[in-house]
Backbone as JSON Lines, residues from 0, in Angstrom:
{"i":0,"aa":"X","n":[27.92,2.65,-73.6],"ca":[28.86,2.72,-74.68],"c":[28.71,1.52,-75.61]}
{"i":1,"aa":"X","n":[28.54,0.04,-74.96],"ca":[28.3,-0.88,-75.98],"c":[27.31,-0.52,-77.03]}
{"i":2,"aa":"X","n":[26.17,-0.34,-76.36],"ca":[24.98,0.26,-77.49],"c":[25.4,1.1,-78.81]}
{"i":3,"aa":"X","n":[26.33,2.28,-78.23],"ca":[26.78,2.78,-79.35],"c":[27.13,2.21,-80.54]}
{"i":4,"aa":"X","n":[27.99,1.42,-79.94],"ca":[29.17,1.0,-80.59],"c":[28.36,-0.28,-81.64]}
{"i":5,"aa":"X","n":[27.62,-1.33,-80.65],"ca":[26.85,-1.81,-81.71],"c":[26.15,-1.56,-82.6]}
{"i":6,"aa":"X","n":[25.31,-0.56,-82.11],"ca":[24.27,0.3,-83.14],"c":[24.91,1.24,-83.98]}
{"i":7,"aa":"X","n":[25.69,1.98,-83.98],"ca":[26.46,3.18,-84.33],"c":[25.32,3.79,-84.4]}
{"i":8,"aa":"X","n":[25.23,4.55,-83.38],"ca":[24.21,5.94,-83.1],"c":[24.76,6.67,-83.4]}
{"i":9,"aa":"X","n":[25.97,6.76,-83.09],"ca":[27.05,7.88,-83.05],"c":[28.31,8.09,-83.83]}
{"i":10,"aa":"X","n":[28.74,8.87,-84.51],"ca":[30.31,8.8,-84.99],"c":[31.22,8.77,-84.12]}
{"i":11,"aa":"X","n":[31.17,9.65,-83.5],"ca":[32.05,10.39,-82.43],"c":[31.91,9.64,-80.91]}
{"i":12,"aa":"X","n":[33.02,8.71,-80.26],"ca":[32.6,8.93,-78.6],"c":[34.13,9.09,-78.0]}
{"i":13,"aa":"X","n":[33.79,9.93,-77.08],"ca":[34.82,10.57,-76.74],"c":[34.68,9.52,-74.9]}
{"i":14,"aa":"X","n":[35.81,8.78,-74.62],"ca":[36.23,8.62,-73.2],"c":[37.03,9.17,-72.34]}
{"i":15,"aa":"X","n":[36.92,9.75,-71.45],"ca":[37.64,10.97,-70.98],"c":[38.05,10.0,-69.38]}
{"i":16,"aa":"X","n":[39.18,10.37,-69.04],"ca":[40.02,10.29,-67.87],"c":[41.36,9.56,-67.94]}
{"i":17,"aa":"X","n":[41.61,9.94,-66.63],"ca":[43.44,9.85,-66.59],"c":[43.89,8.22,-66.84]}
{"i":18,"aa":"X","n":[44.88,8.29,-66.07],"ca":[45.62,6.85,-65.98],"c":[44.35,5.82,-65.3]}
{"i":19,"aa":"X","n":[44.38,4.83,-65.28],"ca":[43.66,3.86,-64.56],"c":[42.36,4.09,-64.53]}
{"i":20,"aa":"X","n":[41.77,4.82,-65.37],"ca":[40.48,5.27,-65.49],"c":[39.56,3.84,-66.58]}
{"i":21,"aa":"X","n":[40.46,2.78,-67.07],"ca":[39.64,1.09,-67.18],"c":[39.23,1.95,-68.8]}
{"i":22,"aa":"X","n":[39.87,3.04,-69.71],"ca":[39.32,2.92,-70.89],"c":[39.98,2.07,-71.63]}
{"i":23,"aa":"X","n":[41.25,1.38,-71.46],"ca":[41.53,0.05,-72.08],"c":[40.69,-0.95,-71.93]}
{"i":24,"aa":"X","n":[40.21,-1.18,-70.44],"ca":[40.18,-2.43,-70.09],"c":[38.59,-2.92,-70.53]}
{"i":25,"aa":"X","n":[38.04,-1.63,-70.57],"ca":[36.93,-1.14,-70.92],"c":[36.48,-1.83,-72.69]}
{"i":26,"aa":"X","n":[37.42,-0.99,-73.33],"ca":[37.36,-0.99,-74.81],"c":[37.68,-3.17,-75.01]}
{"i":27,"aa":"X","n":[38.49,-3.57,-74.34],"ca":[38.64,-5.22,-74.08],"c":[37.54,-5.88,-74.07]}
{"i":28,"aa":"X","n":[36.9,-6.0,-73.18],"ca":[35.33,-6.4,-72.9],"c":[34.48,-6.11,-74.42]}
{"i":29,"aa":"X","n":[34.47,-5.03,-74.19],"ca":[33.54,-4.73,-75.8],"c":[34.06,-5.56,-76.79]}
{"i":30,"aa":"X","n":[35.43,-5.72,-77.01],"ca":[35.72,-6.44,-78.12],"c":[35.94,-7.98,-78.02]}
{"i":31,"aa":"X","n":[35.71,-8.69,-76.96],"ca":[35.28,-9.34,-76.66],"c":[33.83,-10.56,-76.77]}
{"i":32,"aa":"X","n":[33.27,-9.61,-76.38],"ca":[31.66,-9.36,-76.63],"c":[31.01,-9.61,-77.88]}
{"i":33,"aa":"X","n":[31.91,-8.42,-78.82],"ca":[31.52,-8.14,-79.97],"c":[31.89,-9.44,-80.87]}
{"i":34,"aa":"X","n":[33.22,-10.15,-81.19],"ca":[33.48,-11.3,-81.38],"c":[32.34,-12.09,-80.87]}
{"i":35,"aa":"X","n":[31.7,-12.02,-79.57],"ca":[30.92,-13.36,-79.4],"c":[29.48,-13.49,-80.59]}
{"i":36,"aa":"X","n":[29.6,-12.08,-80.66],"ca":[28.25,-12.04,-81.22],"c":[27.81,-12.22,-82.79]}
{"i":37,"aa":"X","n":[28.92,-11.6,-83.5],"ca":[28.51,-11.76,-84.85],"c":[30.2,-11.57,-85.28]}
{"i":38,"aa":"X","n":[30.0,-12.03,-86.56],"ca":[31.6,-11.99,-87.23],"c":[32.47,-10.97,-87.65]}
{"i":39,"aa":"X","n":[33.74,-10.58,-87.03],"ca":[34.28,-9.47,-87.49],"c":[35.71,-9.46,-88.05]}
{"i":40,"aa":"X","n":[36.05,-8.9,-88.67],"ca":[37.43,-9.18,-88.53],"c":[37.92,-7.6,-88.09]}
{"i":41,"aa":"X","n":[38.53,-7.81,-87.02],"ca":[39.2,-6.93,-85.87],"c":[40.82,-6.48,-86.59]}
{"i":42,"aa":"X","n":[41.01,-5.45,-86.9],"ca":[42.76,-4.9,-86.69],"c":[42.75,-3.88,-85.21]}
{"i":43,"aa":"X","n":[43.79,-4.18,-84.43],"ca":[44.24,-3.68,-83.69],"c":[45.58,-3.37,-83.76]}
{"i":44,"aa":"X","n":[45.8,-1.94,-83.52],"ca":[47.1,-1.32,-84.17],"c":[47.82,-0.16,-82.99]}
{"i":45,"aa":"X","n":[49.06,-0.3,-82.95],"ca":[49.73,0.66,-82.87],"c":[51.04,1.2,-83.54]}
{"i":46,"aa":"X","n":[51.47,2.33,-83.14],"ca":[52.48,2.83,-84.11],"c":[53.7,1.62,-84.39]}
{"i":47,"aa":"X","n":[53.71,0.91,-83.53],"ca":[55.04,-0.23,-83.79],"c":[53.97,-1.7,-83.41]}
{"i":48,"aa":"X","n":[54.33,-2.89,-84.19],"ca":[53.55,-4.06,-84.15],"c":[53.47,-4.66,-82.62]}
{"i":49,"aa":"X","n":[54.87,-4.64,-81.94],"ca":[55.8,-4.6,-80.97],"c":[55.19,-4.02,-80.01]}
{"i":50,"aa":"X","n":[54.82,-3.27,-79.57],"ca":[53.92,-2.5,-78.77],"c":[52.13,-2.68,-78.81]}
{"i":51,"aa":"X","n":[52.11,-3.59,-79.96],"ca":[50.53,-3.68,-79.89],"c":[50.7,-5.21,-78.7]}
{"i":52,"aa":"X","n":[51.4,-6.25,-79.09],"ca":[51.55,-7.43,-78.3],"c":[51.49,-7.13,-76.58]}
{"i":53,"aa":"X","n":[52.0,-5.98,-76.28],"ca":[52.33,-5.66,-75.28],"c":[51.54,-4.89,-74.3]}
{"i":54,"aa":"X","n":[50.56,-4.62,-75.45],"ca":[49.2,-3.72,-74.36],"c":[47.75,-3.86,-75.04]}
{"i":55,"aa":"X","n":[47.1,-3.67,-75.88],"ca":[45.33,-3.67,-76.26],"c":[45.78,-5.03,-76.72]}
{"i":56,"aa":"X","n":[46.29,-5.69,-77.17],"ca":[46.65,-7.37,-77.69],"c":[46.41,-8.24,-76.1]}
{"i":57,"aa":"X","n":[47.71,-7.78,-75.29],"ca":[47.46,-8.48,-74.24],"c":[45.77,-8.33,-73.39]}
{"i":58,"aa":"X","n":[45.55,-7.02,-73.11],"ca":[44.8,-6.65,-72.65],"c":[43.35,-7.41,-72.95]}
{"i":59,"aa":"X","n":[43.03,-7.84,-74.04],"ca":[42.21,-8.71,-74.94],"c":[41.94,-10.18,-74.43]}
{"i":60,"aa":"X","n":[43.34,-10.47,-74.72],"ca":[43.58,-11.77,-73.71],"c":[43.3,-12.19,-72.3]}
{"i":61,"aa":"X","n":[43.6,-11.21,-71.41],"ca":[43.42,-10.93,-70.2],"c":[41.72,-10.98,-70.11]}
{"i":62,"aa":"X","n":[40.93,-10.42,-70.54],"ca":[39.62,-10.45,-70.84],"c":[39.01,-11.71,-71.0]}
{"i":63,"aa":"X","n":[39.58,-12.02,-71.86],"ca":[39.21,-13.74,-72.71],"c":[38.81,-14.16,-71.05]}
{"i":64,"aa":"X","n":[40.04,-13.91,-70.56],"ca":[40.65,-15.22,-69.82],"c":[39.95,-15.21,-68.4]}
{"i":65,"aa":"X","n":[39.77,-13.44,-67.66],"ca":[38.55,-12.8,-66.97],"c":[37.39,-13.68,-66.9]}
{"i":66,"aa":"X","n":[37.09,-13.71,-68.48],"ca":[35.68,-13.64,-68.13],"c":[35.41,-15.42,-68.3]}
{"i":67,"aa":"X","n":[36.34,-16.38,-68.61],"ca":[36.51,-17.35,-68.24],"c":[35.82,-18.18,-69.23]}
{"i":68,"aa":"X","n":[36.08,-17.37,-70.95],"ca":[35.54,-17.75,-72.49],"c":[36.79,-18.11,-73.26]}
{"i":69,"aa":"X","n":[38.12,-19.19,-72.37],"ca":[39.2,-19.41,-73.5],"c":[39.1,-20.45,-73.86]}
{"i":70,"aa":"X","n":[37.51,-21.02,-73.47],"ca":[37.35,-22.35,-74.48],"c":[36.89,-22.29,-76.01]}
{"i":71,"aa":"X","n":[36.0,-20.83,-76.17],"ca":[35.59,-20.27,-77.29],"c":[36.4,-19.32,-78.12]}
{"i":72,"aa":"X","n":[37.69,-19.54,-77.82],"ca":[38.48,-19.06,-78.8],"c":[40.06,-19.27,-78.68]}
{"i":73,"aa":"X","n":[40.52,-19.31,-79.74],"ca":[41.99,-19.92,-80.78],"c":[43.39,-18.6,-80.11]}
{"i":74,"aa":"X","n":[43.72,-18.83,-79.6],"ca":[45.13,-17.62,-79.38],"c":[45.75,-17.93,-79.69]}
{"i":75,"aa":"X","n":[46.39,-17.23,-80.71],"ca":[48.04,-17.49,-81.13],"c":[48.63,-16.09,-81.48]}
{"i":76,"aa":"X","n":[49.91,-16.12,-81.39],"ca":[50.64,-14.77,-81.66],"c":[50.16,-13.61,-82.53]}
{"i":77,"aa":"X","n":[49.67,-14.65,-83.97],"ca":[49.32,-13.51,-84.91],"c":[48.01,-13.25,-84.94]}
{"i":78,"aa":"X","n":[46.87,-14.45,-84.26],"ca":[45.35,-14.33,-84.54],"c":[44.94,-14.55,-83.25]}
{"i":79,"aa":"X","n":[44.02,-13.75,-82.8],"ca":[42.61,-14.42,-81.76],"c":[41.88,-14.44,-82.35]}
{"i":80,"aa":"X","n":[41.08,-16.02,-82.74],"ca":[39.89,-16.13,-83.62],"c":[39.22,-17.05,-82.93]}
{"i":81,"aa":"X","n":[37.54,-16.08,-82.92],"ca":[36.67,-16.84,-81.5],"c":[36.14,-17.83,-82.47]}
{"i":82,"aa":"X","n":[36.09,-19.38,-81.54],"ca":[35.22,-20.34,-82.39],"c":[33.89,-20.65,-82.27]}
{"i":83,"aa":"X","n":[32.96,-19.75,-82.26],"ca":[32.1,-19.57,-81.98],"c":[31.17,-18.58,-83.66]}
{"i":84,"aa":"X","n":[32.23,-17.84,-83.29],"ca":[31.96,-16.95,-85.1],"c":[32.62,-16.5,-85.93]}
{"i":85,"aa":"X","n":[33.95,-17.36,-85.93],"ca":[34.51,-17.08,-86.75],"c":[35.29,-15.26,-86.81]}
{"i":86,"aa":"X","n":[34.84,-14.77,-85.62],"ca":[35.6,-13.69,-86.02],"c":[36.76,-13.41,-85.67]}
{"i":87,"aa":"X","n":[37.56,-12.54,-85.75],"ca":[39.01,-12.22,-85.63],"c":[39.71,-11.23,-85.23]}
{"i":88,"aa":"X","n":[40.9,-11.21,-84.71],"ca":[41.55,-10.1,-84.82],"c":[43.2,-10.36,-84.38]}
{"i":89,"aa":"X","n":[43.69,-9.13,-85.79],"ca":[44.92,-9.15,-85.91],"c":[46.31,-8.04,-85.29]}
{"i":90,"aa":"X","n":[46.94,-8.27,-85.15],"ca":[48.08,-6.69,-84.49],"c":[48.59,-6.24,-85.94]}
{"i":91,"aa":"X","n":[48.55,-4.73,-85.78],"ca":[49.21,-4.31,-86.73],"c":[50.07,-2.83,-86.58]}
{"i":92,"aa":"X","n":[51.14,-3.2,-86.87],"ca":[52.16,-1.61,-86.61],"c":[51.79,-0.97,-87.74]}
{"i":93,"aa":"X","n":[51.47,0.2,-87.89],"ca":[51.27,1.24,-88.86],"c":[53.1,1.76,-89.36]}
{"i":94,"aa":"X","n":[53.84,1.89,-88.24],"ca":[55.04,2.25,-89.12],"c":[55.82,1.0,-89.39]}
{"i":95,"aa":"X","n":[55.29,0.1,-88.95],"ca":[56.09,-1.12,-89.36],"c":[55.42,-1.31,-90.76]}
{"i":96,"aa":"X","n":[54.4,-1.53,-91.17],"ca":[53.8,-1.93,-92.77],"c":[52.95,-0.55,-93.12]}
{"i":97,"aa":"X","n":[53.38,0.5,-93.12],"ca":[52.82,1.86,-93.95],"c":[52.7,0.98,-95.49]}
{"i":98,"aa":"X","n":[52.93,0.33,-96.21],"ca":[52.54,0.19,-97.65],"c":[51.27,-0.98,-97.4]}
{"i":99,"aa":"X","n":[50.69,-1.97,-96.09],"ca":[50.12,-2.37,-96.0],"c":[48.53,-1.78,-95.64]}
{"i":100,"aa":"X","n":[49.26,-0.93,-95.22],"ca":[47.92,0.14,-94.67],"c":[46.11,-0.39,-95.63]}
{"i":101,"aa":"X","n":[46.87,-0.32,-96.83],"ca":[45.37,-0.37,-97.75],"c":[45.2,-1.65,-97.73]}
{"i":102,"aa":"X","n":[45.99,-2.74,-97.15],"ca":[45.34,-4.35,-96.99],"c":[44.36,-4.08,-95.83]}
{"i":103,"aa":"X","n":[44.26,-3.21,-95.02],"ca":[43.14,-3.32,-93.95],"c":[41.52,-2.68,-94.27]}
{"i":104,"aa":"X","n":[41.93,-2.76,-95.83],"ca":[40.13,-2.33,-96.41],"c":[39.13,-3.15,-96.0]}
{"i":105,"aa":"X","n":[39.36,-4.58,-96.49],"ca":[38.21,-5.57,-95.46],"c":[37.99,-5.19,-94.23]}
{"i":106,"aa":"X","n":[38.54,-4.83,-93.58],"ca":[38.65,-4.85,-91.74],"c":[37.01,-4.15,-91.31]}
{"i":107,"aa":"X","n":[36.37,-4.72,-90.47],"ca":[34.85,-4.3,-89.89],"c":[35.47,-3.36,-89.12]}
{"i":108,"aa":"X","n":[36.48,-3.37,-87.84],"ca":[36.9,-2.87,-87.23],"c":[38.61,-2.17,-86.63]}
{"i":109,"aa":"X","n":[38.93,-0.98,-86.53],"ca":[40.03,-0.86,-86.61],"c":[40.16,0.22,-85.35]}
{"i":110,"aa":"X","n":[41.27,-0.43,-84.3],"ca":[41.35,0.36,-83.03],"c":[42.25,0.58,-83.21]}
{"i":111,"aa":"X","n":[42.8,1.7,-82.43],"ca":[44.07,2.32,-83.19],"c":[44.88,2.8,-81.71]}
{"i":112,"aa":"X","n":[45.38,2.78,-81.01],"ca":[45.89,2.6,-79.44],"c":[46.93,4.12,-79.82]}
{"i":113,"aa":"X","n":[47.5,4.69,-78.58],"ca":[48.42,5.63,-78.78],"c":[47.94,6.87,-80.06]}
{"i":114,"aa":"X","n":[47.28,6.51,-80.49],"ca":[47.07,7.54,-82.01],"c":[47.6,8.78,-82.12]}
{"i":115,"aa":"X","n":[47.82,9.78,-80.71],"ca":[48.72,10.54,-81.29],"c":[49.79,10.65,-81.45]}
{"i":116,"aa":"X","n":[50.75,9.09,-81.9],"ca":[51.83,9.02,-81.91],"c":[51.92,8.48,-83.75]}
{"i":117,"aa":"X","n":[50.69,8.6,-84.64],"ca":[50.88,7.76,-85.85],"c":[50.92,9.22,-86.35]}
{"i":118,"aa":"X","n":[51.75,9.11,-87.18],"ca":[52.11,10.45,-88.15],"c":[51.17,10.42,-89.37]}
{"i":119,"aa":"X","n":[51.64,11.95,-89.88],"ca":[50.11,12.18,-91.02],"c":[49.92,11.77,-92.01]}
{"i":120,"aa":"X","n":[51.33,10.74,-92.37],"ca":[51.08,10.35,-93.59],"c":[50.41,8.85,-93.59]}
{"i":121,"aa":"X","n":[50.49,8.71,-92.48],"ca":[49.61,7.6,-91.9],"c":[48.18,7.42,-92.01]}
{"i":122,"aa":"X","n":[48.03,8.37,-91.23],"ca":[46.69,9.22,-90.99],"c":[45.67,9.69,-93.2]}
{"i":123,"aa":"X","n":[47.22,9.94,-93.5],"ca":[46.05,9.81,-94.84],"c":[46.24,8.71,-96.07]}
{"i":124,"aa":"X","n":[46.82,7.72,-95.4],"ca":[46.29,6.53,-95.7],"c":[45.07,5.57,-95.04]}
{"i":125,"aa":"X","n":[45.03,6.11,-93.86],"ca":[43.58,4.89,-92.97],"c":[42.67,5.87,-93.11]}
{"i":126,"aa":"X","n":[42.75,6.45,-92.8],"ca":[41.8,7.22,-92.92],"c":[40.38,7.18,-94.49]}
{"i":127,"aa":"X","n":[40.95,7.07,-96.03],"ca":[40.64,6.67,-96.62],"c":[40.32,5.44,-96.61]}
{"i":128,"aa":"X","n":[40.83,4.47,-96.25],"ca":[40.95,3.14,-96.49],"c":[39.53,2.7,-95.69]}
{"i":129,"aa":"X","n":[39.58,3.15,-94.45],"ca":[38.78,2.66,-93.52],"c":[37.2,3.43,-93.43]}
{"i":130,"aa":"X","n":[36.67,3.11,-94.5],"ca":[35.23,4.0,-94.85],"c":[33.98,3.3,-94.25]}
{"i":131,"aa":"X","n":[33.04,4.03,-94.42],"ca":[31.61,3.3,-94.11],"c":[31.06,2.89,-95.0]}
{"i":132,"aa":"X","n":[31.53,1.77,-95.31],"ca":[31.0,0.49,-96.45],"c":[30.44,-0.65,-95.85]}
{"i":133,"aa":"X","n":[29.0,-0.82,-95.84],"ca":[28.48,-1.89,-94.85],"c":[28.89,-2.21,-93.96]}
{"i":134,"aa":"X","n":[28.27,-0.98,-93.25],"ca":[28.95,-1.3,-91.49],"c":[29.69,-1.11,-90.97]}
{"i":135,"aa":"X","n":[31.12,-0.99,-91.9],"ca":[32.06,-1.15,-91.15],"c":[32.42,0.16,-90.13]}
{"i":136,"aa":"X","n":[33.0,0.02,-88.78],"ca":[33.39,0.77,-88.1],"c":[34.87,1.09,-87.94]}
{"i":137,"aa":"X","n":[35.09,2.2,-87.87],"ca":[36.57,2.96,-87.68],"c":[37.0,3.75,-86.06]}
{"i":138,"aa":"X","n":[37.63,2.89,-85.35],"ca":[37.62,3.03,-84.06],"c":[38.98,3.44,-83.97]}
{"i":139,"aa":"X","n":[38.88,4.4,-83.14],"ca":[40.57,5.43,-82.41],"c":[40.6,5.14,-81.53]}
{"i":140,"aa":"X","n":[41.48,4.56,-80.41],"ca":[41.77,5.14,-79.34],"c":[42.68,5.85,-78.92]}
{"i":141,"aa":"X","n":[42.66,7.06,-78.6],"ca":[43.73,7.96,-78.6],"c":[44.15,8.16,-76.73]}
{"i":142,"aa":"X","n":[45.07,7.76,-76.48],"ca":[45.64,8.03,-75.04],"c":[46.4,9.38,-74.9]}
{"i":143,"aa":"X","n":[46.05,10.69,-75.02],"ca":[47.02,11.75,-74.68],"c":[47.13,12.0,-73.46]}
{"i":144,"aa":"X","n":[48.75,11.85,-73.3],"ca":[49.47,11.93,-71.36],"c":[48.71,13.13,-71.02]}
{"i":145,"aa":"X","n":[49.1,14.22,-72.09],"ca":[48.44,15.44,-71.3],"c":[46.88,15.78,-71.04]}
{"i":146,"aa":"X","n":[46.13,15.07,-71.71],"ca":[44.64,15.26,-70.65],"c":[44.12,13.89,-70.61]}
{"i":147,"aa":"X","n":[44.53,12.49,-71.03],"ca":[44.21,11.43,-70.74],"c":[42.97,10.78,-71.49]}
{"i":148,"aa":"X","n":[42.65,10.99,-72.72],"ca":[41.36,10.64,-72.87],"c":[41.4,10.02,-74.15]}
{"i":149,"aa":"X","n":[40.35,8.94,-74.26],"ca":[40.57,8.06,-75.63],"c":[38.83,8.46,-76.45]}
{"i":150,"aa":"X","n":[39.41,8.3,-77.62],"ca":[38.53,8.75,-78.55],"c":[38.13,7.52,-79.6]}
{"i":151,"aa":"X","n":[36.69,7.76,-79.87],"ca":[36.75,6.55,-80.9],"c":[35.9,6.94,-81.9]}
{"i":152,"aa":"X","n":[35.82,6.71,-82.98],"ca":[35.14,7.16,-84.09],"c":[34.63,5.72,-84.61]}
{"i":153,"aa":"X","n":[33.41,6.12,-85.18],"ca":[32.95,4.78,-85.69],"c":[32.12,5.27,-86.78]}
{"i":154,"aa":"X","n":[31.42,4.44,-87.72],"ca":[30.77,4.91,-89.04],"c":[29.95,4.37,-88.98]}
């Protein structure tokens, strides 16, 4: 999956399984990684800001801290920015700043946690916003209770 994701071979990758099946913990590492390597600036989002702190935010951290790299990077509430390359990443509630939506045009990368909980008018604001303009990638993760599986799209 890293390969993908670095290279974008692919638009589409679909992660499939239930609870505890590590596609959070999974998607952590990669972004991780990806920070070490070249510069990004990261949004990580869910439907409330509040709920991002509390799970792919923490989860990130937890990683950092795993893999035993929290000398190479800055934590604070609003930023993890690795010092190594400068790259970044921020939390962002979609229904908390819906008029901010189009500030996340810079963004290389945008994970999107819970997704089928962001409504459509949401959906047709990032959706535009978040194009394939040098590189950049557009990442979903979608957790549905009823078959469990996260999805990610990239450009």
């Amino acid at each position: 999956m890293f390969e993908v994701l670095v290279d974008r071979l692919v638009r589409w990758i679909n992660l499939h399984g239930g609870r505890g099946s590590s596609k959070s913990r999974t998607m952590g590492y990669i972004i991780v990684i990806l920070m070490l390597i070249d510069y990004r600036f990261i949004v990580v989002a869910r439907v409330l800001e509040d709920d991002v702190e509390d799970s792919i935010w923490k989860n990130i951290i937890d990683r950092i801290y795993e893999l035993e790299l929290q000398e190479f990077f800055k934590i604070t509430k609003e930023k993890i920015t690795c010092l190594i390359t400068g790259a970044f990443i921020i939390p962002f509630g979609i229904a908390n700043n819906p008029g901010k939506i189009k500030s996340l045009e810079a963004c290389d990368i945008l994970l999107i946690e819970e997704a089928e909980e962001v409504q459509n008018y949401a959906w047709d604001k990032i959706i535009p916003t978040i194009r394939d303009d040098n590189g950049k990638k557009f990442q979903l993760s979608q957790y549905t209770i009823r078959i469990g599986k996260m999805v990610i799209l990239t450009n």
